[in-house]
N, C-alpha and C positions, 0 to 999 in steps of 0.2 A: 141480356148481358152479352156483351162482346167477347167475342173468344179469341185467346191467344194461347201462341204455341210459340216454343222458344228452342233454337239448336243450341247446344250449349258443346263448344269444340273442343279438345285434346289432342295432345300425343306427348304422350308420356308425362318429365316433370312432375308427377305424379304429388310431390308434397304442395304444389302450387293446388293442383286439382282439387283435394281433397281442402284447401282453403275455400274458394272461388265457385265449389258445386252449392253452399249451403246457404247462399242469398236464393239459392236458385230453385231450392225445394219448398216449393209453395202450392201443392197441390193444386190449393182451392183458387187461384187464381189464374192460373196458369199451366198448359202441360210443356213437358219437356222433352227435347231429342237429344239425345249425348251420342255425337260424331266423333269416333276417335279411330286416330291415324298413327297409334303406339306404335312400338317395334317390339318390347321387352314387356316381356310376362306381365308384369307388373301392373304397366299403364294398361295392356289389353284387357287386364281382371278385372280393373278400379270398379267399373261400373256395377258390379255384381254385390259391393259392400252396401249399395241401397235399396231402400226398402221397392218393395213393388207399388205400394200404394201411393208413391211419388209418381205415378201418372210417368213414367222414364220410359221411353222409347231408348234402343240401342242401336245403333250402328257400328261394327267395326270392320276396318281396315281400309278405310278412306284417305287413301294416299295421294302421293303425287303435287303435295303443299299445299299452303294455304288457299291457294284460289280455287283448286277442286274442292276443299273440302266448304270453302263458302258456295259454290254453286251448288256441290252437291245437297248442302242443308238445305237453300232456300229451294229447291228441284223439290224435295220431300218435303219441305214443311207444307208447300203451296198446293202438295198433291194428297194431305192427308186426307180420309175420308169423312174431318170432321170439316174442313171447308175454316178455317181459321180464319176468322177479321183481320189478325193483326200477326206477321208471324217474325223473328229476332234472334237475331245474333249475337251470341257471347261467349268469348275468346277465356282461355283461365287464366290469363294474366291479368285481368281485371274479378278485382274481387266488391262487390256491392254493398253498398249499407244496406241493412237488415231490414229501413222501410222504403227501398229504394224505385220497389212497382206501383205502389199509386202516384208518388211524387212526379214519375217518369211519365205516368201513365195520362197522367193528368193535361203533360204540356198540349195533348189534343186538341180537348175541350179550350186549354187557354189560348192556345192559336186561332183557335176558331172566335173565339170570342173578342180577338183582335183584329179579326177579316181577313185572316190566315186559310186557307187548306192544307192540311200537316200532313204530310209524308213519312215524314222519318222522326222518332226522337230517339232522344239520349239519355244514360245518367253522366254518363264524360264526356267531356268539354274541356277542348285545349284552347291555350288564351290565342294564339296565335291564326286558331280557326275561327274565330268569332268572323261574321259576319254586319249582323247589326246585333248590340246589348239591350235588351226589355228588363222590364221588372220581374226580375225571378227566372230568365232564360234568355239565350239567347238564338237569334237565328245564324246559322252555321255556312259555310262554305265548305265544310269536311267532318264529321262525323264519324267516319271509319265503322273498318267492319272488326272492331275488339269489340262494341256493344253500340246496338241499334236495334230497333225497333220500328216495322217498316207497315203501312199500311198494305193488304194484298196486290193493288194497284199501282207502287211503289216498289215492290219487290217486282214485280212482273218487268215494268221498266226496266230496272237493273239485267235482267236478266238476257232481256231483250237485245239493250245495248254492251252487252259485258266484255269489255276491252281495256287495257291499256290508251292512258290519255296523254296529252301533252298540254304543258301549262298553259300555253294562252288561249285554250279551250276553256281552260275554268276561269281564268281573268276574264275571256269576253264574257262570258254567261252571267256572272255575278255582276260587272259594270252595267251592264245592258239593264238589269233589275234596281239597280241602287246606286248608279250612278257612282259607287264607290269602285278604286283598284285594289283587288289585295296582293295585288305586285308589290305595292310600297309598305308591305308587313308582312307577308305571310313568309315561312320558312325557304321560301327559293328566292323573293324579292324578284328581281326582274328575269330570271335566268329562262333557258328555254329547254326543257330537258323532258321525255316522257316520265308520267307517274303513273304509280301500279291503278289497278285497276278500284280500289277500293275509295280512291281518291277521285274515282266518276261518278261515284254514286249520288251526291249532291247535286253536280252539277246534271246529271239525266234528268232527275225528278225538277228539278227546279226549273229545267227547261222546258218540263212538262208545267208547273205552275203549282208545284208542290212545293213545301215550304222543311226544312230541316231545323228542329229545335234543339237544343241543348241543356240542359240543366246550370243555372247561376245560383249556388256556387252545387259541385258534382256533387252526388251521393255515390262516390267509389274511391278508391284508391287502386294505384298500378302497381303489381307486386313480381318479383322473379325480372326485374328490367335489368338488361345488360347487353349496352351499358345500359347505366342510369338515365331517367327522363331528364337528369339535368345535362349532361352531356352529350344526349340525344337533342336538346334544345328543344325541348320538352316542356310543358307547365300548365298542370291542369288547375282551372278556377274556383280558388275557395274562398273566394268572399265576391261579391256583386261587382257588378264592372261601373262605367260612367256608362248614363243612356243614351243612348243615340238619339238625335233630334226627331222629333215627330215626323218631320217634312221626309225624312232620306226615310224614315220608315213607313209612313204612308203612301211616297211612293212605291216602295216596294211591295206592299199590299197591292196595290192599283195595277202593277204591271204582271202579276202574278194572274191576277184575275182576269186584266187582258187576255192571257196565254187559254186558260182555261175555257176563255167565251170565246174564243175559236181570232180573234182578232190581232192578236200579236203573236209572232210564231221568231221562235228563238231556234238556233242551229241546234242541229243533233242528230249528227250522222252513224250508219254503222261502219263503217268504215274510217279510217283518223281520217284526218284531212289534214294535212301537208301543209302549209305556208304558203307553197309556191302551186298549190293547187292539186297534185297529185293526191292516191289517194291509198292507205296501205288496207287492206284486209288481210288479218291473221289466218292460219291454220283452222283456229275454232267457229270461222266464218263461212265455211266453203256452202255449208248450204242455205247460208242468203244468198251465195251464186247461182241455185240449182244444182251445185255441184256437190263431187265426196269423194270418200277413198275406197280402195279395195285392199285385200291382202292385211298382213299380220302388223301393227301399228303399235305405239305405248306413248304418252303423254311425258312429257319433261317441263316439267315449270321453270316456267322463266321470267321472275317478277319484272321485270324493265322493259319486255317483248312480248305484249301480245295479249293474255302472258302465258300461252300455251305451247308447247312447239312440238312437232307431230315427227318423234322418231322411227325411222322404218326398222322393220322383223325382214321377214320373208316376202315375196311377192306384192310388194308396197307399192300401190299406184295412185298419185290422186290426178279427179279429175274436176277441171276448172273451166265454166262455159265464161269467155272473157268477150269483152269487145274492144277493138282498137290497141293499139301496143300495150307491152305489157312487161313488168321487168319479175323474173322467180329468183326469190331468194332462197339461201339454201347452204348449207354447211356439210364439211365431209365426218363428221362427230370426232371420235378420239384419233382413227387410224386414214381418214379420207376415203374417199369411193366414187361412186357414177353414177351420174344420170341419165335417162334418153328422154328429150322432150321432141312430142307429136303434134305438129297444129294440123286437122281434121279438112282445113279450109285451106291454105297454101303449100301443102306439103311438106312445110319446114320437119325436118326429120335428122336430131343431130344428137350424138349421143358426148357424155362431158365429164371430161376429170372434176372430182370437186376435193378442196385440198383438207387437210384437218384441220381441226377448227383453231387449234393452241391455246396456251395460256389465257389469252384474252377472249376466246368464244369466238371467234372472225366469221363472217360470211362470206359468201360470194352470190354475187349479183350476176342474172343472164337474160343481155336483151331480146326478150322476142317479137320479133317486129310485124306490123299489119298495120294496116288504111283505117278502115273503120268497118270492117270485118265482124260479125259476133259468129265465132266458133266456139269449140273445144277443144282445150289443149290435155292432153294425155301425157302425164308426169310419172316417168318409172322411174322409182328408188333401186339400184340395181344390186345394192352391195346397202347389207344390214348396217345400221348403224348411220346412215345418212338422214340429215334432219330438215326437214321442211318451214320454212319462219314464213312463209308469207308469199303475197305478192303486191304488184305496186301498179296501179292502172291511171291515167292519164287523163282518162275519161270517167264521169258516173256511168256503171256498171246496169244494167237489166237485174233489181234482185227481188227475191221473196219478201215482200215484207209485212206476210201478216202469220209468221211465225217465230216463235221465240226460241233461243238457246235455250239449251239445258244439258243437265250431265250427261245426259244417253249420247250427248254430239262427239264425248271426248275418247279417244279411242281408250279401252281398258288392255292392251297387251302386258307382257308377260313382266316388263319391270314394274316392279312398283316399289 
């Protein structure tokens, strides 16, 4: 029998919780993590009102948003010591029909059985995420992380590549497989704008030759929405869709499989890639450089960026082994501050007003120039409160890449 283990997230909302925990207490099928990033007494208690014998792991104080608290789950669910097949995400604004884990559980075996390799499934399913409609599911271009269910090898991806995207990342990747755009439906249409990071998860694994299924029609409902899913342009599927023709779906079978037999190889960088070819790596990236920080640090989520961004404390230094030009971003936080940047290789040595960020979050961009150089550049935070978003290289980078992200990357200082 295959094991699964399920994070099951919070903070606070507590009347939503205490709905949305009770699909989820299924012992025998199932164990459970409950990550909760409360503030108020209340929501930090909740966990305590179940029974032991729900198999309930606990975590609290998992802060710093949604995107830590998804790493953080999938960090532990993949490190437990029971070694879980299958391990899953559920948010409590998603509350589950009662017989919602085998129906879910099952789209596996039914992908499989249609010359699929399943990755990820679902019990929600938005119309507008469909990718291709089957009989009884669908395959997905977005999934999300309110409820999924990920094979081990599937979660590890994710974790691997865990960044903010930008949309014609996931229009080339789903075109490339199906020949279909979902530029000409999906909720942005043609636009070109970064998506959070939970909106990569499809496209990782499917570039990997893993397939995303969905449930036709859901076994869930979304509760505590504000706004509303319908003014969110929102709509989850509750009755069967029209099927896709055999042809756009047997292709898609067939190029998956390519991917997997080593013979068709689809983009999938850790680093964004740019348009015009440039290439940004986040904060939570520095050691696929080789690189890291020193001194006293705290995480600030920033869903649109990254989406991590790496505020300085005390004696805050990173360090970044770069090749060829290179631009640091970088923000002065509420009151502004300084920097001094080191290149190890040209002696460039200049220390820099950085302004406050304002109303609108602003950056400031700083050229550091080189040939094609691979050094280290040494970034002092000089004044607390100065925030690190990244950097931007010209060039493909020298990096680690037979290690993955995970929470231990994200600095734990004193905000949370």
């Amino acid at each position: 029998m295959k094991k699964v283990a399920i994070a099951f997230s919070t903070k606070d909302r507590v009347e939503l919780s205490k709905q949305s925990i009770k699909p989820l207490l299924q012992p025998d099928k199932f164990s459970l993590l409950w990550v909760d990033g409360s503030r108020t007494s209340e929501g930090e208690a909740l966990w305590q009102n179940y029974p032991s014998h729900a198999r309930i792991g606990f975590r609290g104080n998992v802060r710093n948003g949604a995107d830590a608290a998804i790493v953080y789950a999938l960090t532990e669910l993949l490190n437990l010591p029971t070694q879980p097949d299958y391990v899953g995400l559920c948010e409590n604004d998603v509350l589950l029909d009662p017989d919602w884990f085998d129906k879910t559980m099952a789209l596996f075996e039914r992908g499989a059985d249609d010359g699929l390799k399943v990755g990820a499934v679902s019990s929600r399913t938005y119309e507008d995420r469909i990718l291709l409609q089957r009989d009884g599911y669908a395959v997905c271009h977005n999934l999300g992380a309110g409820h999924i269910i990920l094979t081990r090898q599937a979660a590890k991806l994710i974790l691997k590549y865990y960044r903010n995207g930008w949309t014609l990342e996931n229009r080339r990747v789903f075109c490339h497989l199906s020949d279909q755009d979902i530029g000409a439906y999906w909720a942005f249409r043609g636009s070109g704008h970064m998506l959070s990071a939970d909106w990569q998860f499809d496209r990782i694994i499917a570039a990997h030759g893993l397939a995303s299924l969905g449930l036709t029609p859901v076994a869930c409902e979304m509760i505590g929405q504000e706004p509303s899913l319908e003014k969110q342009g929102l709509k989850l599927v509750k009755e069967q869709g029209s099927l896709c023709s055999e042809d756009i779906f047997y292709r898609y079978v067939e190029r998956t499989k390519l991917i997997r037999d080593g013979i068709l190889n689809l983009p999938c960088t850790l680093p964004l890639l740019q348009d015009e070819g440039s290439h940004i790596w986040f904060p939570h990236q520095l050691q696929y450089l080789d690189g890291g920080y020193e001194g006293n640090w705290h995480t600030r989520w920033s869903q649109g960026w990254g989406p991590f961004l790496w505020v300085s404390e005390e004696d805050a230094v990173i360090y970044a082994p770069v090749s060829g030009p290179c631009v640091l971003m970088v923000s002065g936080g509420e009151k502004g501050g300084k920097i001094r940047i080191e290149d190890n290789h040209s002696g460039f040595d200049q220390t820099f007003d950085v302004a406050a960020e304002g109303a609108n979050r602003q950056m400031a961009q700083f050229n550091i120039p080189a040939a094609v150089a691979y050094r280290t550049l040494k970034i002092s935070f000089l004044t607390p409160g100065t925030v690190f978003w990244g950097l931007i290289m010209r060039e493909p980078q020298p990096c680690i890449s037979d290690i993955r992200f995970n929470y231990s990357w994200l600095p734990q200082g004193s905000r949370q």
